[in-house]
N, C-alpha and C positions, 0 to 999 in steps of 0.2 A: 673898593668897589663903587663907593659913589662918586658921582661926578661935581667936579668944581663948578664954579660958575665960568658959561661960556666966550670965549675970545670970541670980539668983532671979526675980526681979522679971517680967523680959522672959519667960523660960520657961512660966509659969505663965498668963501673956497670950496667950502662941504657944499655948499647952495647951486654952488655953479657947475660940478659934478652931478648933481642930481638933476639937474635942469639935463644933460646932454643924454641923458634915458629917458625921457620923457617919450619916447616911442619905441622904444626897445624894451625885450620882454625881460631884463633884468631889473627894471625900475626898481619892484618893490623891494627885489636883494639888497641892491643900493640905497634905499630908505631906509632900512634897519639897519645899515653902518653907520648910517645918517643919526639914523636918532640915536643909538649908542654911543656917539658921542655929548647926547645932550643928557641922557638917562639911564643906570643901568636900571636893565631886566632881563628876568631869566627868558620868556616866552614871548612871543609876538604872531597877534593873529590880524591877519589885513580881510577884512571880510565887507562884501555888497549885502547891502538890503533892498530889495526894490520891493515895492509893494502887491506886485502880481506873481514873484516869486520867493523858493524861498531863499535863505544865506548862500552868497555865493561867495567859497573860500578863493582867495585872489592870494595871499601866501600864507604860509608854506604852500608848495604846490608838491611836494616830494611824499609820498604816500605815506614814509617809513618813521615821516615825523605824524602821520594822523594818528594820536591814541585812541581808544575805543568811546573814551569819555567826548571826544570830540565829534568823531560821524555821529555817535548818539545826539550831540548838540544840534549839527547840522541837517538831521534829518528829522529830529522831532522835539527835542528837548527847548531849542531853542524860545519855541512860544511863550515859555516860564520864563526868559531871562530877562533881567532887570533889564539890562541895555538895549534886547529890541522892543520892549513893549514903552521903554524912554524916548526909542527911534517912532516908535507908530505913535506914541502919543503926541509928536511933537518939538522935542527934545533941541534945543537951541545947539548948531552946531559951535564947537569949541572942545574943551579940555575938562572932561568929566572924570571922576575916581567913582568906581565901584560903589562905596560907602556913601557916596552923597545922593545914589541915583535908586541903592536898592531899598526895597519894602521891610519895614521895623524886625521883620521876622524873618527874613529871608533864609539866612544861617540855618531853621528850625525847619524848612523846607523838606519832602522829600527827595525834589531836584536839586537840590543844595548836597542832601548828602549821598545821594547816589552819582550825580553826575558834576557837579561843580566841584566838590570837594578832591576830585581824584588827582583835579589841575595844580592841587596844594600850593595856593598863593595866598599870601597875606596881604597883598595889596593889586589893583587893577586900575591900569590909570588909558581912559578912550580916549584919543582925539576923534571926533566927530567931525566929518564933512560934509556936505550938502552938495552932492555934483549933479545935481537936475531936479524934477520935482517930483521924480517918484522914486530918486535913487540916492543913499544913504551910504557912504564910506565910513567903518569906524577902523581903527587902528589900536587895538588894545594889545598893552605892556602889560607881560605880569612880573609879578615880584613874588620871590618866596621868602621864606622865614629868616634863610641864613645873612642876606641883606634885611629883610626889613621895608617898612613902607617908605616910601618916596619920600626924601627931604624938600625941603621948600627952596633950595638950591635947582634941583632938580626940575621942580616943577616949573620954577621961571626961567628956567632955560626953553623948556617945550612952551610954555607960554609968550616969548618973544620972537622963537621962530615959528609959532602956528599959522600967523598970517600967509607966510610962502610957501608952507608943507600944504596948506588949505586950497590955495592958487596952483599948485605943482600936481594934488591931487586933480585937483577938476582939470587939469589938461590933461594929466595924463588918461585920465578917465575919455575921455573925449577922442583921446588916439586911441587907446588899445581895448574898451569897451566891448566892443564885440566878439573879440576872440574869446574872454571870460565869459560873456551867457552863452554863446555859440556852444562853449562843451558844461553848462552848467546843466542838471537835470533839471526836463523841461515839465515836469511835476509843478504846478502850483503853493501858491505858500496854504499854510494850515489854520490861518488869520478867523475864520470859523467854528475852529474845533473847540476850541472854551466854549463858544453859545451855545453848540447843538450837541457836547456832552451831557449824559443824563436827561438829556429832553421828553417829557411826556413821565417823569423817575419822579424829577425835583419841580416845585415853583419856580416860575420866574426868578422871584427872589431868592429863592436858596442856590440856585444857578448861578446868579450873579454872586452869589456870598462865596461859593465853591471855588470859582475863578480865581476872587483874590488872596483866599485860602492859597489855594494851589500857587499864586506869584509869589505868596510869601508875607499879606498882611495879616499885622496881630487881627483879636479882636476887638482892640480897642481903633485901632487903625481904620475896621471896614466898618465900624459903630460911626467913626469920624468923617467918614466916606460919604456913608450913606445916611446918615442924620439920624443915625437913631441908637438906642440905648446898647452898650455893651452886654447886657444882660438877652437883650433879644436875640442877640447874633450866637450868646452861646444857645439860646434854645435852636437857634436854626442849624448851626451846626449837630447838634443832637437829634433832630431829624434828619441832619444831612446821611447823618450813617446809620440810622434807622433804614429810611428809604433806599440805601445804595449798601444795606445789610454786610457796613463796614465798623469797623472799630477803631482802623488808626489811618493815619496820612499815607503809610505805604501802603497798604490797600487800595486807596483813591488812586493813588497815583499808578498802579497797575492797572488798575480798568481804565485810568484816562491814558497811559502808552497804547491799551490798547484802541481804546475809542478812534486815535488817531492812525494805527495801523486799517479801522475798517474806513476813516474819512482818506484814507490814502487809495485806499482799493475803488471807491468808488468813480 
C-alpha cells in the first residue's frame, strides 16, 4: 500500500495529463490519481476557504460520498478545526500533517470526538495553496489505521511535486472558480461566532479562554498564550461552567452548535 519513491520519468507524464484538465470539470478527479501515485490514502477532501465565505467542498462532489460527520464539518464544525483556523491565522502554504498544525489537546476536544473522530484516520496530511488573497485551497489525504501514517518516502514524493500541483492549482482555480461559489451556499462564514458566543455570560477573558478550550488547547497551552499562570486558567475555567451552568466540554459544545445555528438565522 505504500508508495515507492517516485520516477522522473512517470511524474512529468502524470504532470502533463493533469495540465490538459486544467479547464475541464474533472480536474480534481484527475488530481487524486495524480497524487495516488505519489501517496497512499484512504480519503481526499479538496475544499475553498475564502474569507467572506464559508468551506467550499470542490471534491468529492457526489452526495453519496458526504458522511454526516462531514456536512456537520461544512456547515458549522469547521470553525474548530485545526486546519482552518492555521488557514485564517496565516498558515504558510505548503505540506502540512495534522499533528504539526493541531492544538496539544485537540484529540480531548468535543469536536474531536463527536465529529472528527468518525473520519477514523490516524494520520492527515494538507497541501495548502494560496490561489488569491482571500482564497485558500487545501487538499487533505487521510490515512487510516490499516496503512498507518505517512512514510517519509511518501512525503517527499508530495514534497517535490508540490511546486506544480501548487501552479496547476492556482490555474485551475482561476478557470473554473466560479462555477464552485456560483452553486456554494451563499450563507457567510461564521468567523464571529467564538467572539459573540456567551457574550454579556462570560468576561472578555473567559471568552477568549473558552474559544481556545473549544479549538483544543491544554491549559497549560492557553497559560502559554496568554502569559499567565496555568492555575488562573483553571479558575476561569471553573467559572466558565459556573456561569454557562455547565459541567463538561459536551455541554459547551451543545450550546455552542447551538449559538451558531441562532448566528446562522440571523
Amino acid at each position: 500500500m505504500h508508495k515507492t519513491q517516485v520516477d522522473t520519468s512517470s511524474l512529468i507524464k502524470d504532470l502533463a495529463v493533469l495540465t490538459t484538465h486544467l479547464r475541464v470539470h474533472s480536474f480534481p478527479v484527475v488530481m487524486e490519481s495524480f497524487l495516488s501515485s505519489l501517496c497512499y490514502f484512504d480519503t481526499i477532501l479538496i475544499v475553498s476557504y475564502k474569507k467572506s465565505l464559508r468551506p467550499v467542498l470542490i471534491h468529492p462532489l457526489d452526495p453519496a460520498e458526504h458522511s454526516p460527520s462531514l456536512k456537520l464539518y461544512l456547515n458549522k464544525a469547521y470553525i474548530l478545526d485545526p486546519l482552518f483556523n492555521a488557514i485564517q491565522n496565516g498558515v504558510n502554504p505548503g505540506i502540512s500533517r495534522l499533528v504539526d498544525i493541531a492544538p496539544d489537546s485537540f484529540e480531548e476536544t468535543e469536536y474531536f470526538q463527536t465529529c472528527y473522530k468518525k473520519f477514523d484516520l490516524v494520520d492527515e496530511i494538507n497541501l495548502i495553496v494560496s490561489v488569491d488573497q482571500s482564497t485558500t485551497l487545501a487538499i487533505t489525504l487521510g490515512r487510516k489505521k490499516v496503512v498507518g501514517s505517512i512514510r517519509r518516502t511518501e512525503l517527499n514524493n508530495l514534497k517535490t511535486a508540490f511546486p506544480m500541483i501548487e501552479a496547476l492549482i492556482g490555474q485551475f482555480w482561476l478557470a473554473q472558480a466560479r462555477d464552485y461559489l456560483d452553486q456554494a451556499p451563499k450563507k457567510g462564514a461564521l468567523k464571529h461566532a467564538l467572539k459573540t458566543f456567551a457574550r454579556g455570560v462570560l468576561t472578555a477573558r473567559e471568552q477568549e479562554i473558552l474559544g481556545l478550550i473549544l479549538r483544543g488547547h491544554s491549559s497549560k497551552a492557553i497559560a502559554d498564550l496568554l502569559s499567565i499562570s496555568a492555575g488562573t486558567v483553571k479558575v476561569h475555567r471553573k467559572n466558565i461552567h459556573a456561569r454557562l451552568n455547565t459541567s463538561t466540554q459536551s455541554e459547551i459544545f451543545t450550546l455552542f452548535l447551538n449559538h451558531l445555528d441562532d448566528v446562522d438565522n440571523t
